[in-house]
N, C-alpha and C positions, 0 to 999 in steps of 0.2 A: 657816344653813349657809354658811360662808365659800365663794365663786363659786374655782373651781380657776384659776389662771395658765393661760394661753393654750398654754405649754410642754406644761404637764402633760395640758391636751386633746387636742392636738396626737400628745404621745406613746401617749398612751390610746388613740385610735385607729388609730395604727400597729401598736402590739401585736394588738386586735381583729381588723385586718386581715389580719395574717401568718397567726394563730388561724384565718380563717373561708377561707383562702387566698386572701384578695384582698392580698397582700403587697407587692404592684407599684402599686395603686391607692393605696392608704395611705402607702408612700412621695410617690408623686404630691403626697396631701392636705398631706403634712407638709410636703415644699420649697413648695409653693405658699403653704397657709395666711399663714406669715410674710411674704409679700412682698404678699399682698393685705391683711391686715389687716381687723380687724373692722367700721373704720365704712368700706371703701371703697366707694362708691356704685358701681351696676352701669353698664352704657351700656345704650341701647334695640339688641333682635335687631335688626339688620337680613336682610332675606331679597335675597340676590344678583337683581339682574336687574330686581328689581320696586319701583313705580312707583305713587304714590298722589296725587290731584286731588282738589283741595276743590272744590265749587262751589256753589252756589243758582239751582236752575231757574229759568226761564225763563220757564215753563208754569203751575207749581204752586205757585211761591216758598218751596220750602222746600229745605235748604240735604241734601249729601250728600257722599260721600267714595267716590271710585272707586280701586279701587284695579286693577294693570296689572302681569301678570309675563309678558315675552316673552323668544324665544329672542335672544341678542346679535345677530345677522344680520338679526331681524326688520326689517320696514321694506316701504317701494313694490317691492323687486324680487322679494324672496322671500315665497310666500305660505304662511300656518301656519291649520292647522283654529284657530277661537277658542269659549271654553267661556265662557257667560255666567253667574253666583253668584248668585242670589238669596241674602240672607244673608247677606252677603260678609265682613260683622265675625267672623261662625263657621267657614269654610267655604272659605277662599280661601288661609290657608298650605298646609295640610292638602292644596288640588288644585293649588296649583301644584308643589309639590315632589311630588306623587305622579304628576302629570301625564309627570313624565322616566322613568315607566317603562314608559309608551308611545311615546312621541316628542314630541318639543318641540312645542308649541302655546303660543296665547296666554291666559291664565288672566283675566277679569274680573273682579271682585268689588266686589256696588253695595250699598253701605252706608251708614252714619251716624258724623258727626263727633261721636262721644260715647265714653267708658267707663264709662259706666252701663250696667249692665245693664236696670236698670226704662226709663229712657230707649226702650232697643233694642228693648226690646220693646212699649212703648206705640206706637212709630214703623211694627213690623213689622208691628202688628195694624191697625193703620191703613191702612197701603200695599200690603200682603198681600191684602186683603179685598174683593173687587168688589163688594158689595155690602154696606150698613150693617144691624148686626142689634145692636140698644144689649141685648136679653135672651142672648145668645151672647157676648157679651164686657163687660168691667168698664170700657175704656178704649174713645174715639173709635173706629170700624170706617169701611168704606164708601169708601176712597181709591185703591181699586184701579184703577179705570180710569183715573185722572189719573196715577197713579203707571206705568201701562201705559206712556203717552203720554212718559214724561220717559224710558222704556229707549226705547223705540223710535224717539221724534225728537230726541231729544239724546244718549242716551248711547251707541248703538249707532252712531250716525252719526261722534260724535268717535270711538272705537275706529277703525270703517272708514276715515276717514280718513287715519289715522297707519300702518296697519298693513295689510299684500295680506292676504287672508285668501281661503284658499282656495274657491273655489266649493263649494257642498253639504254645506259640514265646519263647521257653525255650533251649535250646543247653547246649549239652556237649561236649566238646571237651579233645583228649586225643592225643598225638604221641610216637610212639614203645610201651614200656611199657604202658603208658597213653592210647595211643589206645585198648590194649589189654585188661584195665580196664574199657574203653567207650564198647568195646563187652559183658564185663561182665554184665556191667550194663545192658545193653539193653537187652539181654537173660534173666536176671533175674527179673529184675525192670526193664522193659517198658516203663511201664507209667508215670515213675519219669520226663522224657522229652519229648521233640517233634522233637527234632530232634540231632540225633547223629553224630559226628565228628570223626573218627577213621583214623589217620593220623598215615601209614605205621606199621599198629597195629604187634607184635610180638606173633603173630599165634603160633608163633612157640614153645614159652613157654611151660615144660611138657610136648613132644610129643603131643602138640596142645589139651590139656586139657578141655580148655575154651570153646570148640566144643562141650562138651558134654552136654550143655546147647542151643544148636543150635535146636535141635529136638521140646524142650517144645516151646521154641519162635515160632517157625516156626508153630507148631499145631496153637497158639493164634491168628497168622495171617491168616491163611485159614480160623477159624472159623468167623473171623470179629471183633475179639473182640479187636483188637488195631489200630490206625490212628497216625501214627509218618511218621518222612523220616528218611534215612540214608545214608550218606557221607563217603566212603571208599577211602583213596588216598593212590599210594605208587610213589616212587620216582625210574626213570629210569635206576640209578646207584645203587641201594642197593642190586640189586640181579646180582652176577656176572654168564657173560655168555660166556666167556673165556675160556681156552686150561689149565689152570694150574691145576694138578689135587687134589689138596691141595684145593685151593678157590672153585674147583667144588663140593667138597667132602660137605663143609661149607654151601656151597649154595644151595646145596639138602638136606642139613639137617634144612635149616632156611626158605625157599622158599619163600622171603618177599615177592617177588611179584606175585607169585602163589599161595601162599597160599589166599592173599586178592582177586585176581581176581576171585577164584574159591567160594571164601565166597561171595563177594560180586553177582556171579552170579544164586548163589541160593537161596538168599534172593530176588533177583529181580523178580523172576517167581512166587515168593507167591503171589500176591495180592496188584499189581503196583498199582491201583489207593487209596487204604488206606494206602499202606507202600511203596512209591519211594524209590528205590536204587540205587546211584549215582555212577559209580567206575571211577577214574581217575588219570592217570599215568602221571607225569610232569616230562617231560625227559630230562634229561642231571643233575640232578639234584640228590646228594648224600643222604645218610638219615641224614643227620645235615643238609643241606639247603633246603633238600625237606618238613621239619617241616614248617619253614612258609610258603613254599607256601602254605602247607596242611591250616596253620593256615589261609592265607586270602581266600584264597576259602572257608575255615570253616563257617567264620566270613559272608561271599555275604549269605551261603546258609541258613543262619539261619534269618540272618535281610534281603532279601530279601522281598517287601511286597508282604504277601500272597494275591492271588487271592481275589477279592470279589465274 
């Protein structure tokens, strides 16, 4: 079939247009088309404000990509809540531009110098994972504490650095694996924030390993010694509740959404009014779309203004 003149497509969908009433749009397409032409190469988005850093630890010698959206005033005199991304290749345009419908804050996002996908993710299962489980995963596991160590003494410290950041208004955020390393932290390191994000955390990692750090945390809260909150979400769809005995098998061995509700319900009876414990299920919602909701709800619970 002889390919139509560029004219003739052009016109084609101006008529279409007018037809479906988008009349105004299709003109739009028409004046434009001809001045961009077919082969014109695009430019890269750039996102206003924000700020991206290569580096290679220090600690762990492996190399990453921070990426940094603050308000223009940000700086040593004005101080802004800041939200830390686990993730941050998925999950960091999406909360900095959504973050302006709360109020300005500082957006993080600690990632990898890759566009690969299988890359991102042989990296995340790795650096995600406190603990090595070679029968739970296909790819390297078990780099999560070192990978702890490179947020906490290197990259939280350049952020604080450059930027005031408000006392008490510090978040992390994590989902499945990400969440699973927001619990780690907060069991171990506490204090490093103020308020935790653990989006459809995978509990279930290592016949739920991560737990064995539940005990200390929880003494530190009874005794008064810590003031944080924390945010547990899982998604309606993630944990099957169906007849097949295959996905039941699966689903009693992963119990995404039992295992959080049951964490999240014994951290709630430590000591609500120093450690709030939030748990909330957003239904109909799989574990790939239940990430951002986890994410904006992350996002309210952190920049919300605190009480005076």
């Amino acid at each position: 079939m002889k390919k139509a003149p560029p004219s003739f497509f052009v016109l084609a969908l101006a008529l279409w247009g007018a037809a479906a009433g988008f009349g105004a749009d299709a003109k739009s397409a028409a004046s434009a088309a001809p001045l961009l032409g077919a082969g014109t190469p695009g430019a890269p988005v750039v996102l206003p404000g924000a700020r991206q850093y290569d580096f290679v630890s220090q600690l762990n010698g492996r190399p990453y990509r921070l990426m940094i959206w603050a308000p223009a005033d940000a700086g040593p005199n004005k101080a802004y809540p800041v939200v830390y991304l686990l993730d941050g290749n998925e999950y960091f345009a999406a909360a900095a531009t959504d973050s302006w419908h709360y109020e300005n804050a500082i957006i993080v996002g600690l990632s990898y110098i890759t566009d690969s996908v299988n890359e991102w993710r042989e990296r995340r299962t790795f650096e995600l994972t406190p603990t090595a489980d070679p029968i739970g995963a296909k790819s390297p596991s078990g780099g999560g504490d070192a990978f702890v160590r490179v947020l906490l003494e290197e990259i939280k410290p350049f952020v604080e650095t450059r930027y005031r950041v408000e006392p008490g208004r510090r978040g992390l955020f994590g989902v499945s694996l990400g969440g699973l390393t927001v619990l780690n932290v907060l069991f171990h390191h506490p204090e490093a924030f103020d308020a935790y994000i653990a989006g459809s955390p995978a509990i279930w990692w290592k016949e739920r390993d991560v737990l064995k750090g539940e005990q200390a945390f929880s003494d530190r809260v009874r005794a008064g010694e810590l003031k944080l909150k924390v945010l547990i979400t899982s998604a309606g769809n993630e944990q099957y509740r169906g007849q097949d005995p295959a996905l039941l098998a699966q689903a009693a061995k992963n119990r995404m959404i039992d295992n959080a509700a049951e964490l999240a319900e014994r951290l709630r009876g430590l000591r609500p009014q120093a450690v709030p414990v939030v748990f909330t299920i957003f239904p109909d919602e799989s574990h790939g779309s239940g990430s951002y909701a986890a994410l904006r709800r992350g996002l309210a619970f952190v920049l919300a203004t605190p009480p005076k």
